[in-house]
C-alpha positions as CSV (number, residue, x, y, z in Angstrom):
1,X,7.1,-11.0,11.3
2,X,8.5,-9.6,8.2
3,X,10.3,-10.9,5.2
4,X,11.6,-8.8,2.2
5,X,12.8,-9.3,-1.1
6,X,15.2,-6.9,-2.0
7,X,15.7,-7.4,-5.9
8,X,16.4,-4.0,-7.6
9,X,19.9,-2.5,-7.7
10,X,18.7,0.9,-9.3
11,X,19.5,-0.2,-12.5
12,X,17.7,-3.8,-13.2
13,X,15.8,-6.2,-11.4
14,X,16.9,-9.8,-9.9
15,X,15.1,-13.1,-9.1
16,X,14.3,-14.1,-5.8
17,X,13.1,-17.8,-6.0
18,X,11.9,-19.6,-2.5
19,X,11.5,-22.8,-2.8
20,X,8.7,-25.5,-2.1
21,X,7.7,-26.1,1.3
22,X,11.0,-23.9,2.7
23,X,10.6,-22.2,5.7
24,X,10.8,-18.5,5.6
25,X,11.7,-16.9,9.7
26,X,11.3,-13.8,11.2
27,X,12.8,-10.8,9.4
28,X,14.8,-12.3,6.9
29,X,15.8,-10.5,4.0
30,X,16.8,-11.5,0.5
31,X,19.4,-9.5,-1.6
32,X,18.6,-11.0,-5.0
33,X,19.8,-12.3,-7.2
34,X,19.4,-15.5,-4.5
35,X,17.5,-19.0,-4.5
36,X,16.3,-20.6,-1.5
37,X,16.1,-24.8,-1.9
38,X,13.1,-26.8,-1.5
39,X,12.5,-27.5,2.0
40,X,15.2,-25.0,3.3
41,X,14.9,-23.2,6.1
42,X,16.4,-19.1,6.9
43,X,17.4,-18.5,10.8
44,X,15.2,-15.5,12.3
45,X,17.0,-11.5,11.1
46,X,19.1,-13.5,8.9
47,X,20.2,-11.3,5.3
48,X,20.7,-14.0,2.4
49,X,22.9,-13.1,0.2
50,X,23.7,-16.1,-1.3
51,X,21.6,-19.3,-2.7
52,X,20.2,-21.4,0.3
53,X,20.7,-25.3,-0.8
54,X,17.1,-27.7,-0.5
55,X,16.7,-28.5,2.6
56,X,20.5,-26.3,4.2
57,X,19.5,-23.6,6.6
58,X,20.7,-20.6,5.8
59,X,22.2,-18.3,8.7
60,X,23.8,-14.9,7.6
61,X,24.3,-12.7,10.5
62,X,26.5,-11.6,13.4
63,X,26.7,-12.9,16.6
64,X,25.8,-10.5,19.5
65,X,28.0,-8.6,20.9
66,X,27.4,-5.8,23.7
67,X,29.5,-2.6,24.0
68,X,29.7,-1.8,27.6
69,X,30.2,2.0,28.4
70,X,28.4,2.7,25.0
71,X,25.4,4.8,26.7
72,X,27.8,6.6,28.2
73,X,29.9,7.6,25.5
74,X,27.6,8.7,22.9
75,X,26.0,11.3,26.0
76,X,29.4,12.3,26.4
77,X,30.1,13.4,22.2
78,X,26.6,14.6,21.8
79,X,27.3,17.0,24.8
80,X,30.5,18.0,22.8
81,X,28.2,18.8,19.6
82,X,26.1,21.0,21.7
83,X,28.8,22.8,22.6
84,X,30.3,23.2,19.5
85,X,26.7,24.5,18.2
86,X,26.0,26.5,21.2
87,X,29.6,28.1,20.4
88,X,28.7,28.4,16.6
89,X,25.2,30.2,17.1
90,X,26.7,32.2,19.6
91,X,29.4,33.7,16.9
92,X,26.9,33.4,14.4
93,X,24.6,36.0,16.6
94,X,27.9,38.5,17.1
95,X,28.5,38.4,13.5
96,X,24.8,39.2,13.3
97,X,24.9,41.8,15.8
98,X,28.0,43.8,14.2
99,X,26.5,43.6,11.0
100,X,22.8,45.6,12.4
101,X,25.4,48.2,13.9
102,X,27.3,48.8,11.1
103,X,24.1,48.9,9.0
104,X,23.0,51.4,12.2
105,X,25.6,53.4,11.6
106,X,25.5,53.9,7.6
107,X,21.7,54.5,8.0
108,X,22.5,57.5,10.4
109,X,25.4,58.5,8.3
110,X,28.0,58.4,11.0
């Protein structure tokens, strides 16, 4: 169970302020600048990005949604890449391999 406060924006820090007796859930984050109520409550992977009211619950996230075929997919475009890099070191390796003749041939003076 993890909570984090995320207050610095590379440039300055920001306040974070949790309330008394509020109930912090499972990984729930905190982009400050944010307050969280007395006796307010955060839903469980929720990322707060605005002040919780005393005693609201505060729910910031998606709903779950499942991309069917998605396994699939991604195997099918990472086999493209390798392609694509199997096609690239292979010309990569022929320009290689004309450059060690040429360089053959300038050594042997021909």
């Amino acid at each position: 169970a993890g909570t984090i406060t995320a207050n610095y924006d590379g440039y300055r820090k920001h306040r974070t302020s949790i309330g008394a007796r509020a109930k912090v859930s499972v990984d729930t984050m905190f982009v400050a600048p944010v307050s969280m109520g007395d006796e307010a409550y955060t839903a469980a992977g929720s990322v707060i990005t605005k002040d919780v009211p005393p005693g609201a619950l505060g729910v910031a996230r998606e709903r779950q949604q499942n991309v069917e075929g998605y396994a699939q997919r991604r195997a099918e475009r990472e086999a493209g890449s390798e392609g694509e890099r199997e096609a690239a070191s292979e010309g990569e390796a022929s320009v290689e391999q004309e450059s060690r003749q040429a360089q053959g041939k300038d050594a042997d003076g021909s």
